[in-house]
N, C-alpha and C positions, 0 to 999 in steps of 0.2 A: 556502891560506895567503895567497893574496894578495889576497881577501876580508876580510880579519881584519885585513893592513896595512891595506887601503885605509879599511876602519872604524875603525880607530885612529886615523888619519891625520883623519881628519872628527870624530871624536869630541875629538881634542887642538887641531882649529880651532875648536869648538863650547865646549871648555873643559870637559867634561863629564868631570870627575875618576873617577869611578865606573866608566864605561865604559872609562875609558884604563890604570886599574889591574886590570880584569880581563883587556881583552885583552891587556894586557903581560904579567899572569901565564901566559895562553894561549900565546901566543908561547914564552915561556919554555920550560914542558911541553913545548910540542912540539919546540923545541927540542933541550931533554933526552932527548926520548926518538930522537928521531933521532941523536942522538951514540951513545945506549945501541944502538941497534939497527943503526945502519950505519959508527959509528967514525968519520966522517966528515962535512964540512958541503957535500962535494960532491954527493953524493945527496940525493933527496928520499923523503921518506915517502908511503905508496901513501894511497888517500883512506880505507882499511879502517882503516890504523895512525893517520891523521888523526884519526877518527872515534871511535875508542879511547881516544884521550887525552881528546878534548872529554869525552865519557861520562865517563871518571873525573873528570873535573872536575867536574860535573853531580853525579855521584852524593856525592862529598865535601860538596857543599854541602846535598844534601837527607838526608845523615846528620848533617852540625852542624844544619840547621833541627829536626832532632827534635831532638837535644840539647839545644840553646837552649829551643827550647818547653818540654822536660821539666823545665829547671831554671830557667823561669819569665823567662829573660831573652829579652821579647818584641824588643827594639832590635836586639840581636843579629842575631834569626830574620829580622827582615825585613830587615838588611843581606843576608844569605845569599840573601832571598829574591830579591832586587834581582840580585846577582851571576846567581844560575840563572837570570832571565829574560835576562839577556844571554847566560849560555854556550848557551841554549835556540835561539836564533838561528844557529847551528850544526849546531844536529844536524838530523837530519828529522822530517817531520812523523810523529807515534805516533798507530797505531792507536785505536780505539776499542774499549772492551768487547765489545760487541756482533759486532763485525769478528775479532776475537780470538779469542772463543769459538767462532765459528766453525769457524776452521781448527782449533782445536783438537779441538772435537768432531770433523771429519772425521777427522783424524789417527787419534784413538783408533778410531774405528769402521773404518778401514781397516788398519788393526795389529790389530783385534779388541782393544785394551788397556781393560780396566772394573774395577781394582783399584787400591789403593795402591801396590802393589807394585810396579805398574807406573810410576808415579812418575817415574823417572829416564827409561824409555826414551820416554818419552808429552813429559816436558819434552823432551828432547833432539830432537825432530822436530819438535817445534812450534818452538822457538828457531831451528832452521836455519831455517825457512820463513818464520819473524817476522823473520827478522834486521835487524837496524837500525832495524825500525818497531814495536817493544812493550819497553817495561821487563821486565825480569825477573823481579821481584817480582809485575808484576802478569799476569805467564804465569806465574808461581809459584801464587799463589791461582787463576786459571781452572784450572788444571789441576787443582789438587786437590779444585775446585767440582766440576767434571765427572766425576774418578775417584769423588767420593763419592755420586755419583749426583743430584745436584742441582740 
């Protein structure tokens, strides 16, 4: 959190409007959700609960980017798009494809898992061992690339 100050804090001397409204709404969230989860503004939140909030921040704005796209307001999308490369500075750095696919293949070949069915418990292992470094979406699609033989 005191990264995020101290970037606000440079971004509100640099004048840089854009960046000082996102981290403010950051701060806010996490905020919030520290009230929600420890009642108090004594405590602090672990870097997992930190981390959590950014992600949903992240992903609200790459669900409005479709949205906006879909209904053709391109102004829109790319304010959105603008906001996620700042919340993107926050999170860590994601895997790549290739890197992904990996583990995920090993996964299934050491659970023996090679059907749809398997689905749930194929993502569920690969997510614990991606954690914090792959979307879910896009361990959503490798895995079903992989169970469908592909």
């Amino acid at each position: 959190m005191d990264k995020i100050n101290n970037d606000l804090k440079q971004a509100m001397k640099g004048r840089q409007s854009l960046e000082v409204s996102v981290l403010r709404m950051l701060l806010t969230a996490l905020k919030n959700k520290k009230i929600e989860i420890i009642g108090s503004e004594e405590k602090e939140l672990s870097s997992d609960q930190m981390l959590g909030v950014i992600k949903s921040e992240a992903k609200k704005r790459k669900d409005s980017i479709a949205s906006y796209e879909q209904g053709g307001r391109e102004d829109l999308a790319n304010q959105e798009k603008s906001e996620l490369k700042i919340l993107e500075k926050y999170l860590p750095a994601q895997m790549g494809d290739n890197e992904i696919e990996k583990i995920v293949r090993d996964a299934a070949q050491a659970a023996g898992l090679d059907s749809m069915r398997d689905f749930g418990k194929l993502m569920g292992q690969a997510m614990s061992k991606l954690k914090n470094q792959a979307d879910g979406e896009k361990v959503s699609a490798i895995v079903k690339r992989v169970l469908s033989g592909d």
